[in-house]
CHARMM-style PDB file with segment names, atoms N, HN, CA, C and O in Angstrom:
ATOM      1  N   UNK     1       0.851  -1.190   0.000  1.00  0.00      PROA
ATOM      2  CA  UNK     1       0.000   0.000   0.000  1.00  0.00      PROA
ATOM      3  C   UNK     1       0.892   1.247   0.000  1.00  0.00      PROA
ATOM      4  O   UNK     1       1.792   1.391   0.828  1.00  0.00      PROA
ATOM      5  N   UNK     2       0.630   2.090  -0.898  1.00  0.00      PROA
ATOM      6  HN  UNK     2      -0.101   1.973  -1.570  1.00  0.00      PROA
ATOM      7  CA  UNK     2       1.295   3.781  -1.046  1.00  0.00      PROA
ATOM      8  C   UNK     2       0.838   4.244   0.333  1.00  0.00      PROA
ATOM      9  O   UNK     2      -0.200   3.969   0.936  1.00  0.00      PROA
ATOM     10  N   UNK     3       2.246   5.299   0.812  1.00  0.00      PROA
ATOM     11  HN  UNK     3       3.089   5.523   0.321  1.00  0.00      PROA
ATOM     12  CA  UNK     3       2.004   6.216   1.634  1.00  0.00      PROA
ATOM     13  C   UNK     3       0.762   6.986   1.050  1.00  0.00      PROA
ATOM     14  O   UNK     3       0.417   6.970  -0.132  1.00  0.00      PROA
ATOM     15  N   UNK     4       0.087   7.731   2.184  1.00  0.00      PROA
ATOM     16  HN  UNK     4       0.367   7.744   3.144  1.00  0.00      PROA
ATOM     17  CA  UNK     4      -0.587   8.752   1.696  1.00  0.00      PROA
ATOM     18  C   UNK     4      -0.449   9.986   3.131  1.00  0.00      PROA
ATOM     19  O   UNK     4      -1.118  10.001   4.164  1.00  0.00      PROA
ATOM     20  N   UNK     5       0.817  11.056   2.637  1.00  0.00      PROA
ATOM     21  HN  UNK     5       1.360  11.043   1.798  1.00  0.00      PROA
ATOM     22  CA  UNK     5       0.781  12.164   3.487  1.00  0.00      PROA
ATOM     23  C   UNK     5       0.069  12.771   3.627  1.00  0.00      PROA
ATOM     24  O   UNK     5      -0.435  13.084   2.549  1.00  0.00      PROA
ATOM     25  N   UNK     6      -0.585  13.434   4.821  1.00  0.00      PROA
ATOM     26  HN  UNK     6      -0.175  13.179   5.696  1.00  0.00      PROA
ATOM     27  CA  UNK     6      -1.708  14.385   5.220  1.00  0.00      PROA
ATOM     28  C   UNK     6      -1.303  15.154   6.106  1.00  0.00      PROA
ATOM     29  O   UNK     6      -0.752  14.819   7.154  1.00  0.00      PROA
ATOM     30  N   UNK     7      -1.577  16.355   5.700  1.00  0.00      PROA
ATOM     31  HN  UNK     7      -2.025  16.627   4.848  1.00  0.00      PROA
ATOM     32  CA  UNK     7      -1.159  17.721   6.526  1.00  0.00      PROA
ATOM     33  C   UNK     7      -2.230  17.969   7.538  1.00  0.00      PROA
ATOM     34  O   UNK     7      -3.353  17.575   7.222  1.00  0.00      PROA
ATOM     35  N   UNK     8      -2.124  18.396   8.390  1.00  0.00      PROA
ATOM     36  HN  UNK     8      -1.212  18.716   8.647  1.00  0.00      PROA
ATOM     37  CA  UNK     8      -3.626  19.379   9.103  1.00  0.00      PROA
ATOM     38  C   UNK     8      -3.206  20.569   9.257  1.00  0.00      PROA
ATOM     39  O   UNK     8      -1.985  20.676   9.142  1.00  0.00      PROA
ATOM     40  N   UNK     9      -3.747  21.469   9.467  1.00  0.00      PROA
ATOM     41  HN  UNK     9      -4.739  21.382   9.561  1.00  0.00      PROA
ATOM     42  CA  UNK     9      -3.502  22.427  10.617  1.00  0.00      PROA
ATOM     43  C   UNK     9      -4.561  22.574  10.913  1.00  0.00      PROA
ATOM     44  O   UNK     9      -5.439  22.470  10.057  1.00  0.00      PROA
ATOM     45  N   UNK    10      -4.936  22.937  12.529  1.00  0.00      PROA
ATOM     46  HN  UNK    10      -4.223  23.022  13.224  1.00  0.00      PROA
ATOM     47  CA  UNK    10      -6.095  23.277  13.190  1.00  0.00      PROA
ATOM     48  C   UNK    10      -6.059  24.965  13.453  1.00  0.00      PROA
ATOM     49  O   UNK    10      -4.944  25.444  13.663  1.00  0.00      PROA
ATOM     50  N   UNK    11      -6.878  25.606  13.451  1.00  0.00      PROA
ATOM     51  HN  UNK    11      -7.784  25.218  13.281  1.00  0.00      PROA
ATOM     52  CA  UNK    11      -6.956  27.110  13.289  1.00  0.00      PROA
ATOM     53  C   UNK    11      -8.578  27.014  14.921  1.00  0.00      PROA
ATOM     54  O   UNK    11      -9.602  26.423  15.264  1.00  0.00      PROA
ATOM     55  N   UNK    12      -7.565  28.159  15.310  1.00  0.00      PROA
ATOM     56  HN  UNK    12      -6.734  28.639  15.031  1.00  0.00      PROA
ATOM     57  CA  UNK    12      -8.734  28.971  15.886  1.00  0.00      PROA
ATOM     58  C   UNK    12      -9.171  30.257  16.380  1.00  0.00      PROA
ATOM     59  O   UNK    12      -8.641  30.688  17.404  1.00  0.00      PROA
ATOM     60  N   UNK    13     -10.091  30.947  15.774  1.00  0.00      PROA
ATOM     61  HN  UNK    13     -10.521  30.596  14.942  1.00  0.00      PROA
ATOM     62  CA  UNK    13     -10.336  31.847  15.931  1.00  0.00      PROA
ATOM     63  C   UNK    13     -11.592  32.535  17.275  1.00  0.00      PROA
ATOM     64  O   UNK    13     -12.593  32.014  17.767  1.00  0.00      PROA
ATOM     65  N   UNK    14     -10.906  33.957  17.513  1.00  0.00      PROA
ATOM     66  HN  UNK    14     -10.093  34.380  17.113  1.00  0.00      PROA
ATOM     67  CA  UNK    14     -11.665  34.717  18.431  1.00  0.00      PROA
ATOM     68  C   UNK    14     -11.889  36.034  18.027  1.00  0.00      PROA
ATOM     69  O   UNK    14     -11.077  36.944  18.194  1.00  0.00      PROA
ATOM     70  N   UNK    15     -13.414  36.189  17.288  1.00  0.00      PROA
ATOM     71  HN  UNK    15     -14.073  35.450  17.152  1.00  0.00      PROA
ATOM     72  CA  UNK    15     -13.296  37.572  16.658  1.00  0.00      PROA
ATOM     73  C   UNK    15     -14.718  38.366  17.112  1.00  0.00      PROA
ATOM     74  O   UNK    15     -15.801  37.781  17.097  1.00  0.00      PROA
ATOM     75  N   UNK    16     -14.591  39.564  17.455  1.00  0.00      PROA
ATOM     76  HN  UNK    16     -13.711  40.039  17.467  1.00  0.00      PROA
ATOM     77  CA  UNK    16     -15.226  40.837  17.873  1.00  0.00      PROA
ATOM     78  C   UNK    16     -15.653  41.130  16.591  1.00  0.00      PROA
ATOM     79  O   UNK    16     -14.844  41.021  15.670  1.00  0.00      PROA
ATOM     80  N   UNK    17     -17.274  41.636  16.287  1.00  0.00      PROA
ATOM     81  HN  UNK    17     -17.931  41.725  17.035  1.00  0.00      PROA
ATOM     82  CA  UNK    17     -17.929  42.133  15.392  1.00  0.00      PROA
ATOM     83  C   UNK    17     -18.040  43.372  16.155  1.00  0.00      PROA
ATOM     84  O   UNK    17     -18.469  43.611  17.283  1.00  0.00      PROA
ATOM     85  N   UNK    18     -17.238  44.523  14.688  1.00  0.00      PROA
ATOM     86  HN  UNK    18     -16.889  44.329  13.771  1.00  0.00      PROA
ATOM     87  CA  UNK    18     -16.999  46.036  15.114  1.00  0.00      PROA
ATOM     88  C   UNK    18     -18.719  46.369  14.099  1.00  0.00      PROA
ATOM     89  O   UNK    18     -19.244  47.196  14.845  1.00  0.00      PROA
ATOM     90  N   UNK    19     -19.260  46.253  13.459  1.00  0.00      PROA
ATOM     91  HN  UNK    19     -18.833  45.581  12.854  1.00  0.00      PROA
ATOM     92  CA  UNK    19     -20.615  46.287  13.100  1.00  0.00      PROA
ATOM     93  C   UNK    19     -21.482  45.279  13.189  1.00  0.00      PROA
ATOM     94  O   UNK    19     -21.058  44.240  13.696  1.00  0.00      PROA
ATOM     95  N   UNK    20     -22.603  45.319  12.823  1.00  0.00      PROA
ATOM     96  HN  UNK    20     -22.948  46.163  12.411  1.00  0.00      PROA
ATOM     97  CA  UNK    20     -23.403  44.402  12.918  1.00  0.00      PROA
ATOM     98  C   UNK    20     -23.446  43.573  11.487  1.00  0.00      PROA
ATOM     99  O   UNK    20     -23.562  43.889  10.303  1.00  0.00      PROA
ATOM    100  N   UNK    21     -23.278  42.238  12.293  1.00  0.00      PROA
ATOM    101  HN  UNK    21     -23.185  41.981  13.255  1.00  0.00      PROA
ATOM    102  CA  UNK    21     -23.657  41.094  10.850  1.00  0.00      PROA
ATOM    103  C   UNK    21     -24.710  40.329  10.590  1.00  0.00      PROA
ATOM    104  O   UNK    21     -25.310  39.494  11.267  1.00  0.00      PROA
ATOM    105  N   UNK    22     -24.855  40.750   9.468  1.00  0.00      PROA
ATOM    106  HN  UNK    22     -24.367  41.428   8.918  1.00  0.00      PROA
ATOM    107  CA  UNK    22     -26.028  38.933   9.269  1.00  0.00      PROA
ATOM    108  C   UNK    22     -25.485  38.156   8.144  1.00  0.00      PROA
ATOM    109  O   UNK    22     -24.824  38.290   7.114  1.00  0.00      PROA
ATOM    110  N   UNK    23     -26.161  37.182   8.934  1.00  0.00      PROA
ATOM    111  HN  UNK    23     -26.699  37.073   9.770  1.00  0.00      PROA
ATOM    112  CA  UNK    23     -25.266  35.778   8.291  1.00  0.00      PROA
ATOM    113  C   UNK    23     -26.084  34.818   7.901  1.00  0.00      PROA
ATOM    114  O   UNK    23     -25.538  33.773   7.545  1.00  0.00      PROA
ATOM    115  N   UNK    24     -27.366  34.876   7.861  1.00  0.00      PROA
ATOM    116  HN  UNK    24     -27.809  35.724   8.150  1.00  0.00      PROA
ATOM    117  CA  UNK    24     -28.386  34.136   7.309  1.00  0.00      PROA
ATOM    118  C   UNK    24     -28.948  33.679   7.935  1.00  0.00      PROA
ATOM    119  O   UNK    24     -29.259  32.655   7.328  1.00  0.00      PROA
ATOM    120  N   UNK    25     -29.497  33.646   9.054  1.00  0.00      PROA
ATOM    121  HN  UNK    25     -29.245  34.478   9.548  1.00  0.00      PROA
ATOM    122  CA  UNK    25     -30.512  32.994   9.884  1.00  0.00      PROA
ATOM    123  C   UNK    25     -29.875  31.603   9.843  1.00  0.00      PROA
ATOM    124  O   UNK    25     -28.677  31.700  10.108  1.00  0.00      PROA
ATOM    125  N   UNK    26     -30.281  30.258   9.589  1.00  0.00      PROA
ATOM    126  HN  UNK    26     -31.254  30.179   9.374  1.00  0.00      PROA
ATOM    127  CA  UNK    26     -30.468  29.081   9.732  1.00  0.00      PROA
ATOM    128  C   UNK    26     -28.947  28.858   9.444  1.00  0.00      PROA
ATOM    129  O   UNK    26     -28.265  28.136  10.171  1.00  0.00      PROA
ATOM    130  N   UNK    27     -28.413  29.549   8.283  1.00  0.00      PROA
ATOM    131  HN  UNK    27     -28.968  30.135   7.693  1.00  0.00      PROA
ATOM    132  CA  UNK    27     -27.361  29.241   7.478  1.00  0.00      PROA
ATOM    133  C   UNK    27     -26.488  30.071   8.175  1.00  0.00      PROA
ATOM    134  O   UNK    27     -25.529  30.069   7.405  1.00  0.00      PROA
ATOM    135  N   UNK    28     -26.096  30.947   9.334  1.00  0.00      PROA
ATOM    136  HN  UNK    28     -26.875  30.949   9.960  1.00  0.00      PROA
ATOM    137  CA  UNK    28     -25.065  31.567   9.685  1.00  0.00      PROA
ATOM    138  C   UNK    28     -23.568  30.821   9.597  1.00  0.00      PROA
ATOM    139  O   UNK    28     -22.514  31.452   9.521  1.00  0.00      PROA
ATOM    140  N   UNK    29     -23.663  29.467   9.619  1.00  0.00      PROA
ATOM    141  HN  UNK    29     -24.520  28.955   9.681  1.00  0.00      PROA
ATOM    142  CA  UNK    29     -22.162  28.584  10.339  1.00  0.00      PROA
ATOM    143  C   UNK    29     -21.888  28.542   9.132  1.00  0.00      PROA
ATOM    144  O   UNK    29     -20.829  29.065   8.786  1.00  0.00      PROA
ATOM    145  N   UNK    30     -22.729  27.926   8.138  1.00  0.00      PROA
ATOM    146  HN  UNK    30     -23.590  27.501   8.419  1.00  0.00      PROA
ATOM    147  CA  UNK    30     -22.200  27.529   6.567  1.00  0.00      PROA
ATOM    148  C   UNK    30     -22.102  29.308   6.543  1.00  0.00      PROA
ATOM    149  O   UNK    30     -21.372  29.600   7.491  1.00  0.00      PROA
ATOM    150  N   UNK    31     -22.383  30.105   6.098  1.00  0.00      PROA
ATOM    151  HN  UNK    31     -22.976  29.868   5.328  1.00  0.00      PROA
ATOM    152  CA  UNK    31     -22.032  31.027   5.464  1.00  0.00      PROA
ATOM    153  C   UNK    31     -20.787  31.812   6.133  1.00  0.00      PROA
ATOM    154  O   UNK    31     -20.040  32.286   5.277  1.00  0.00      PROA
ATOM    155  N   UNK    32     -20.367  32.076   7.564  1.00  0.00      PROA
ATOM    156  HN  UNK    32     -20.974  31.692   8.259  1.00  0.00      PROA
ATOM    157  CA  UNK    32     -19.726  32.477   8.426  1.00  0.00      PROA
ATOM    158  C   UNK    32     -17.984  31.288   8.046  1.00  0.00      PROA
ATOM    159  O   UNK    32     -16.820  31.687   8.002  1.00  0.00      PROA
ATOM    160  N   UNK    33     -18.481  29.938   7.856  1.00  0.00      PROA
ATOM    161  HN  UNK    33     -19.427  29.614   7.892  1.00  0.00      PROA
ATOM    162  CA  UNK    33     -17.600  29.227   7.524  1.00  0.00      PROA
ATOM    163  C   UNK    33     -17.239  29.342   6.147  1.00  0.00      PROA
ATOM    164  O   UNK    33     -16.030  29.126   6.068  1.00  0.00      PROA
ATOM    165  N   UNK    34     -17.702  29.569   5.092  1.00  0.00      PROA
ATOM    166  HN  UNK    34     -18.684  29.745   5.155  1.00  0.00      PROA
ATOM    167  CA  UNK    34     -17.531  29.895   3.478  1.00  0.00      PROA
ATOM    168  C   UNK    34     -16.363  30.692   3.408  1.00  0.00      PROA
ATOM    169  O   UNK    34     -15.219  30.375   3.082  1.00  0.00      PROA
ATOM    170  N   UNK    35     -16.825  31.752   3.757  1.00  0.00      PROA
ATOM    171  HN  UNK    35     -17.755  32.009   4.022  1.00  0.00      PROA
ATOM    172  CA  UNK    35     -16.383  33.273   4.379  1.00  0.00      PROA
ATOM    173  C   UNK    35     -14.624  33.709   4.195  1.00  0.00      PROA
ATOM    174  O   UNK    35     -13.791  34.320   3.526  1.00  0.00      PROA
ATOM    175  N   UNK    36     -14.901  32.755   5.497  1.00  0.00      PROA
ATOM    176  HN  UNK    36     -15.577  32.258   6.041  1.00  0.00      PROA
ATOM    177  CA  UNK    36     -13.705  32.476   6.326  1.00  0.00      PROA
ATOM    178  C   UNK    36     -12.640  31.945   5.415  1.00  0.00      PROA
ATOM    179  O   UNK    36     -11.567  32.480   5.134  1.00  0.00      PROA
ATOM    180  N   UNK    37     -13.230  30.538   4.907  1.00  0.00      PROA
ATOM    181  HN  UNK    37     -14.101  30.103   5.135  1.00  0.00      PROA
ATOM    182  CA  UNK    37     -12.271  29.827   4.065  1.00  0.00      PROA
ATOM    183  C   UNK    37     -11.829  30.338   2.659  1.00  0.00      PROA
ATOM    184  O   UNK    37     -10.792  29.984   2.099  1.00  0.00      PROA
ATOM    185  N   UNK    38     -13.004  31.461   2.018  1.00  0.00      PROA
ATOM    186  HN  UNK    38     -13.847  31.749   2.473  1.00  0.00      PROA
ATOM    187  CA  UNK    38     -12.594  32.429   0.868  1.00  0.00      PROA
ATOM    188  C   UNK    38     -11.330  33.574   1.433  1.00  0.00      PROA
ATOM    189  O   UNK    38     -10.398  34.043   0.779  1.00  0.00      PROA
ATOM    190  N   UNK    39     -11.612  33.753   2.550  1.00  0.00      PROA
ATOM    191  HN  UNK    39     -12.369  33.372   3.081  1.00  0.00      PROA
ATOM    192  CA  UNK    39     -10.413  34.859   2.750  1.00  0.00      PROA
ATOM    193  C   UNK    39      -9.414  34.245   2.910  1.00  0.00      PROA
ATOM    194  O   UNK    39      -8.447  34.896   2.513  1.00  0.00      PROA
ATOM    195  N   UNK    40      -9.032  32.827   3.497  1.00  0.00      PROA
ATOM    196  HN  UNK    40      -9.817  32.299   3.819  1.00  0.00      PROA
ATOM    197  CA  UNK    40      -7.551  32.679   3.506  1.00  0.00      PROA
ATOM    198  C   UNK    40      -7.648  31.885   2.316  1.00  0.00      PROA
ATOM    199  O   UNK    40      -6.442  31.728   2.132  1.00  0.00      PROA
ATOM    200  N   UNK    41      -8.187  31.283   1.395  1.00  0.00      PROA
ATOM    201  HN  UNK    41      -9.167  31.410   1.546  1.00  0.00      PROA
ATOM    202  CA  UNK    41      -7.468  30.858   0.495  1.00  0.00      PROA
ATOM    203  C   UNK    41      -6.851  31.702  -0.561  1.00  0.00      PROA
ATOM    204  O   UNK    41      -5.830  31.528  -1.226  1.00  0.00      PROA
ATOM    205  N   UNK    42      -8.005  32.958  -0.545  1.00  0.00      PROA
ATOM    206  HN  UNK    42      -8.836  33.099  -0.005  1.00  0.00      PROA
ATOM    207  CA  UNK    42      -6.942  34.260  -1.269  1.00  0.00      PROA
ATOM    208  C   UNK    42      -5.807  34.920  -0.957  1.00  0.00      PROA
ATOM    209  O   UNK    42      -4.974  35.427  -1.709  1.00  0.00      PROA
ATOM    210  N   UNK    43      -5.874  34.835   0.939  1.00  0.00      PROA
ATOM    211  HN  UNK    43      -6.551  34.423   1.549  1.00  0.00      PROA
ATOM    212  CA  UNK    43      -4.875  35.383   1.461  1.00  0.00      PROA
ATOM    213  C   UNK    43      -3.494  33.869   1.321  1.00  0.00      PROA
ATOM    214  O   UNK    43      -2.459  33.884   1.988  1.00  0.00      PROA
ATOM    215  N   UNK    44      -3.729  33.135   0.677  1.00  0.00      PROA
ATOM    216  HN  UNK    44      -4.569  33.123   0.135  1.00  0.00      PROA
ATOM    217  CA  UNK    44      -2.568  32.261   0.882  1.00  0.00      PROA
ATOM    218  C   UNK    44      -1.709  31.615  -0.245  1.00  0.00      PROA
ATOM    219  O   UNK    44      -0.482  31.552  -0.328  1.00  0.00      PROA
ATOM    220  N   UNK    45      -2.909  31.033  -1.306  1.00  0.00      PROA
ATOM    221  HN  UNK    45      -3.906  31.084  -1.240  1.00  0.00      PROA
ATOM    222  CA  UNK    45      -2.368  30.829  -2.541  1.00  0.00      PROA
ATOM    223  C   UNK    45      -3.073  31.735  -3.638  1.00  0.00      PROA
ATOM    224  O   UNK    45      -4.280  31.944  -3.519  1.00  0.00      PROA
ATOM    225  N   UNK    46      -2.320  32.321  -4.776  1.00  0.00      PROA
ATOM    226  HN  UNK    46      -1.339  32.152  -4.872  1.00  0.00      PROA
ATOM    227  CA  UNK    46      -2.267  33.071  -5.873  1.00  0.00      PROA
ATOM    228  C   UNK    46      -3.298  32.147  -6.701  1.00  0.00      PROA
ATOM    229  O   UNK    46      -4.278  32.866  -6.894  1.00  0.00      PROA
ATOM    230  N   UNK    47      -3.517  30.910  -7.264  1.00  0.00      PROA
ATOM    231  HN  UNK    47      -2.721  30.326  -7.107  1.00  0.00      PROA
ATOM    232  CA  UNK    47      -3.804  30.095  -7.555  1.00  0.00      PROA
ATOM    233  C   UNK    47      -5.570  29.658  -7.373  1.00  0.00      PROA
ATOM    234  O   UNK    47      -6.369  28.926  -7.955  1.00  0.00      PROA
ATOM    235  N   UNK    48      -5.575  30.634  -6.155  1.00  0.00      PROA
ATOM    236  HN  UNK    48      -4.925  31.228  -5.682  1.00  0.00      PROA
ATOM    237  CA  UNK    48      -7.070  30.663  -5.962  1.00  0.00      PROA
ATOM    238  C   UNK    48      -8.362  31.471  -6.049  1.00  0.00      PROA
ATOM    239  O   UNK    48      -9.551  31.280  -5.794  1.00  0.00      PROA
ATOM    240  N   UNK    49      -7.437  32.670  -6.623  1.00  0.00      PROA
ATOM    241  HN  UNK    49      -6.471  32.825  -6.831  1.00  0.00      PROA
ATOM    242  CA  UNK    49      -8.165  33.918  -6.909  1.00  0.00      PROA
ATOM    243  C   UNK    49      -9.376  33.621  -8.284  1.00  0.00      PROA
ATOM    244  O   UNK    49      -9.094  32.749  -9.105  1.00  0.00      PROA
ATOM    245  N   UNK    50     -10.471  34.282  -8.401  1.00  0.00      PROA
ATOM    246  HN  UNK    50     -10.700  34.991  -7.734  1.00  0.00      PROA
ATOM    247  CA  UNK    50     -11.017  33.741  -9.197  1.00  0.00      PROA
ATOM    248  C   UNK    50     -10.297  34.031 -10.735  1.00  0.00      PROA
ATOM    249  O   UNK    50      -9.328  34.790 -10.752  1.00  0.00      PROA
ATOM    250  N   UNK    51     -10.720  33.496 -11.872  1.00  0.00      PROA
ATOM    251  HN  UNK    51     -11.508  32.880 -11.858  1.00  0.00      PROA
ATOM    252  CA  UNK    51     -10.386  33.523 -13.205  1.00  0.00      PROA
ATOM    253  C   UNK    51     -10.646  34.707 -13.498  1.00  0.00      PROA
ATOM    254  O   UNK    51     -11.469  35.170 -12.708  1.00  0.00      PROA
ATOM    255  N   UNK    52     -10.249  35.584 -14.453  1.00  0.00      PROA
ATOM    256  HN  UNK    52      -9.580  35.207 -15.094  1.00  0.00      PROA
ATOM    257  CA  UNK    52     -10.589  36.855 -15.016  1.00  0.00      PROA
ATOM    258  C   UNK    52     -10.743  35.881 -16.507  1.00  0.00      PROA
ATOM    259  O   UNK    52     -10.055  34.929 -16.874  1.00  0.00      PROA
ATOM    260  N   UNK    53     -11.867  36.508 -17.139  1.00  0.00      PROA
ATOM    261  HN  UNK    53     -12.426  37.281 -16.841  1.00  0.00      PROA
ATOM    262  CA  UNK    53     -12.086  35.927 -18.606  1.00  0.00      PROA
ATOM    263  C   UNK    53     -12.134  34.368 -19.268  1.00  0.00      PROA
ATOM    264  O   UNK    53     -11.949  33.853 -20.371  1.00  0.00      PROA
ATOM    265  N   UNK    54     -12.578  33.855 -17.614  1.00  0.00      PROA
ATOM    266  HN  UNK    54     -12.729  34.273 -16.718  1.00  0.00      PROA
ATOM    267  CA  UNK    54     -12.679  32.271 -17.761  1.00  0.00      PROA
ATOM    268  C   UNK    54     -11.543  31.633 -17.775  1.00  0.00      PROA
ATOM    269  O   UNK    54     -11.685  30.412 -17.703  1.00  0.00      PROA
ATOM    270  N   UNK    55      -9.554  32.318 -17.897  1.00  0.00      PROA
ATOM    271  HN  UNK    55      -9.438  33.309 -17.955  1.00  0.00      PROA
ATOM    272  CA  UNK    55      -8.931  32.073 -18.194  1.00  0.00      PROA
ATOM    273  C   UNK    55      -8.717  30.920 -16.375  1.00  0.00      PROA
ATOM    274  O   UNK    55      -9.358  31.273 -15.385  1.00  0.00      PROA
ATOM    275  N   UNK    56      -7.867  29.792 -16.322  1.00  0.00      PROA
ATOM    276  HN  UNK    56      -7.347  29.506 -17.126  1.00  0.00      PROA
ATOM    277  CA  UNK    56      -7.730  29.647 -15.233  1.00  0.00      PROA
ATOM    278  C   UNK    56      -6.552  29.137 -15.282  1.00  0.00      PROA
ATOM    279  O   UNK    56      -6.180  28.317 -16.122  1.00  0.00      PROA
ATOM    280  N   UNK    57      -5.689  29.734 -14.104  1.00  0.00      PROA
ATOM    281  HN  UNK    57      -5.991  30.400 -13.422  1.00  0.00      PROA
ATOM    282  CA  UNK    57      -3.784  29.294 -14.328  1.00  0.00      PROA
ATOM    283  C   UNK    57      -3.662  28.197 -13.754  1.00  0.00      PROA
ATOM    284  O   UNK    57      -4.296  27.800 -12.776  1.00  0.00      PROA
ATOM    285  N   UNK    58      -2.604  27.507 -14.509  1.00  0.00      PROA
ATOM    286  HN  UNK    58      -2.089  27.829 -15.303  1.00  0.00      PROA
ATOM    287  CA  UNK    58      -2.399  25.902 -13.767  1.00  0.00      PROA
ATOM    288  C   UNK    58      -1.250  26.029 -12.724  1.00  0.00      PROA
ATOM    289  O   UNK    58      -0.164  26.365 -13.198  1.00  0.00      PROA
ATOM    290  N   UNK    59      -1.323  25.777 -11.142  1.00  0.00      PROA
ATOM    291  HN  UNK    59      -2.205  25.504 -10.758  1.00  0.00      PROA
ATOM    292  CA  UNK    59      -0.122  25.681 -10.638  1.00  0.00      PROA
ATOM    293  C   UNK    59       0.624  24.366 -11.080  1.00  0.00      PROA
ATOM    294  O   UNK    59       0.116  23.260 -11.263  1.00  0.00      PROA
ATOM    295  N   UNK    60       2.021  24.759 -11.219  1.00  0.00      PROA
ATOM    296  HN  UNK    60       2.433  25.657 -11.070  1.00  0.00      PROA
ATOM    297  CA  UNK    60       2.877  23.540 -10.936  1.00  0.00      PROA
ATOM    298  C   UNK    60       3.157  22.862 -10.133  1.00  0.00      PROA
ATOM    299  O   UNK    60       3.314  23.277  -8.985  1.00  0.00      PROA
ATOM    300  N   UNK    61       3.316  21.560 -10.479  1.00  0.00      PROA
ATOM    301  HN  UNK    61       3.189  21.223 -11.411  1.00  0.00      PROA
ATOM    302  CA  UNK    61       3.540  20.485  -9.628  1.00  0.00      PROA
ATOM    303  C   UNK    61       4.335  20.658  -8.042  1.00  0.00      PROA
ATOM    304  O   UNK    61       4.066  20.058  -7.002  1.00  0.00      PROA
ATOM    305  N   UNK    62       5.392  21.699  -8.294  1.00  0.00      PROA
ATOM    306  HN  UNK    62       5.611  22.187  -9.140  1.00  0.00      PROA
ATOM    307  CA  UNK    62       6.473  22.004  -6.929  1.00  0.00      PROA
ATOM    308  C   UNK    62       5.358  23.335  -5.953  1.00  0.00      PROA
ATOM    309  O   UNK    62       5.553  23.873  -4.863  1.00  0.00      PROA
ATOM    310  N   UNK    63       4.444  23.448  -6.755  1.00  0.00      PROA
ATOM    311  HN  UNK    63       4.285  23.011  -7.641  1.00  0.00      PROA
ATOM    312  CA  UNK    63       3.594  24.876  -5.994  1.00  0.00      PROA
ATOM    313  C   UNK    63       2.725  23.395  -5.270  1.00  0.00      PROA
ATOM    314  O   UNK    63       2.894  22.753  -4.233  1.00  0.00      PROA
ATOM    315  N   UNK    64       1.639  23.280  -6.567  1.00  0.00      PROA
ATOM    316  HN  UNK    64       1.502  23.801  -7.410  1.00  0.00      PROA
ATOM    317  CA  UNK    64       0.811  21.801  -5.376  1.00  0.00      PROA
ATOM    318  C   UNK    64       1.488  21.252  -4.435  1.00  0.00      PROA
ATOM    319  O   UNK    64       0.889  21.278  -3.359  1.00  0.00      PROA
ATOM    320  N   UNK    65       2.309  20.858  -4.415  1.00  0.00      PROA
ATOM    321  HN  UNK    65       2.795  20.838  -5.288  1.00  0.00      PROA
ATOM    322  CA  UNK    65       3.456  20.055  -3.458  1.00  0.00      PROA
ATOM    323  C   UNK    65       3.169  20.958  -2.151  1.00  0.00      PROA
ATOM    324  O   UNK    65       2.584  20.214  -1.364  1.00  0.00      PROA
ATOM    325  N   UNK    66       3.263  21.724  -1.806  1.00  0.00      PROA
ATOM    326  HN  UNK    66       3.739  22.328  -2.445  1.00  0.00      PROA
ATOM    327  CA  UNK    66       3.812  23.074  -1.005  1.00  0.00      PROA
ATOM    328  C   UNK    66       2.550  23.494  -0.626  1.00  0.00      PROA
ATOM    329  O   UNK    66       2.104  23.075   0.442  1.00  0.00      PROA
ATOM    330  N   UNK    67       1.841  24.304  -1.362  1.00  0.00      PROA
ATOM    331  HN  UNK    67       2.203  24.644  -2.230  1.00  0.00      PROA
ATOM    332  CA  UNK    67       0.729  24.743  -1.235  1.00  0.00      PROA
ATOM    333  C   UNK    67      -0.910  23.856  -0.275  1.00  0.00      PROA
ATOM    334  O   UNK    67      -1.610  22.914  -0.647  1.00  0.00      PROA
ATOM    335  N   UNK    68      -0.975  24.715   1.005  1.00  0.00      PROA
ATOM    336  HN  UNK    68      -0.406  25.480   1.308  1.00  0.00      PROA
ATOM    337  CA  UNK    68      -2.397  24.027   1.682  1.00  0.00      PROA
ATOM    338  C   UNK    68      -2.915  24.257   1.446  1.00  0.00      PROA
ATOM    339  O   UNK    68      -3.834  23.835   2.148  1.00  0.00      PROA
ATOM    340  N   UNK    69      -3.572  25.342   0.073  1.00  0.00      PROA
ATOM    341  HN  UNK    69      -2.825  25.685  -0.497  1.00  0.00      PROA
ATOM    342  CA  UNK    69      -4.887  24.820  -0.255  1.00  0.00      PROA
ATOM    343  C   UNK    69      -5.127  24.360  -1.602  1.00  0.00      PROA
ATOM    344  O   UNK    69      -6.287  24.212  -1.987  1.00  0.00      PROA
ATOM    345  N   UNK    70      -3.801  24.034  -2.620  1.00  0.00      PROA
ATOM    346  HN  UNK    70      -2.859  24.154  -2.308  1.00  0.00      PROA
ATOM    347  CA  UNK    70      -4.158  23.202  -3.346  1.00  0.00      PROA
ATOM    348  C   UNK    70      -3.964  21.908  -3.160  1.00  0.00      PROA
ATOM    349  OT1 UNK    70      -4.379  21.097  -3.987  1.00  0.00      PROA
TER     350      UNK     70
END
């Protein structure tokens, strides 16, 4: 049987709402969790930003390697 490496990291956050939010009634966790995971995957890999003009860039193999959220 192949290895199969797996990374984690566990994250936790403690955050103060400086305005008021809504987050969808029923759906606050899914949407509050969406959110969350759109900002750091922009804040982390280049690779995840959306497409401009449908175009979409391929990372390389040594970026996937490296990269937690591809």
């Amino acid at each position: 049987m192949a290895d199969f490496p797996l990374t984690l990291i566990r994250l936790r956050f403690e955050c103060v709402a400086e305005t008021p939010i809504h987050l969808g009634g029923v759906r606050a966790g899914n949407n509050l969790r969406g959110a969350l995971v759109d900002v750091m995957r922009r804040a982390t890999c280049p690779y995840s930003v959306p497409a401009v003009a449908g175009v979409s860039p391929v990372p390389d193999p040594e970026h996937v390697a490296t990269c937690p959220v591809c």
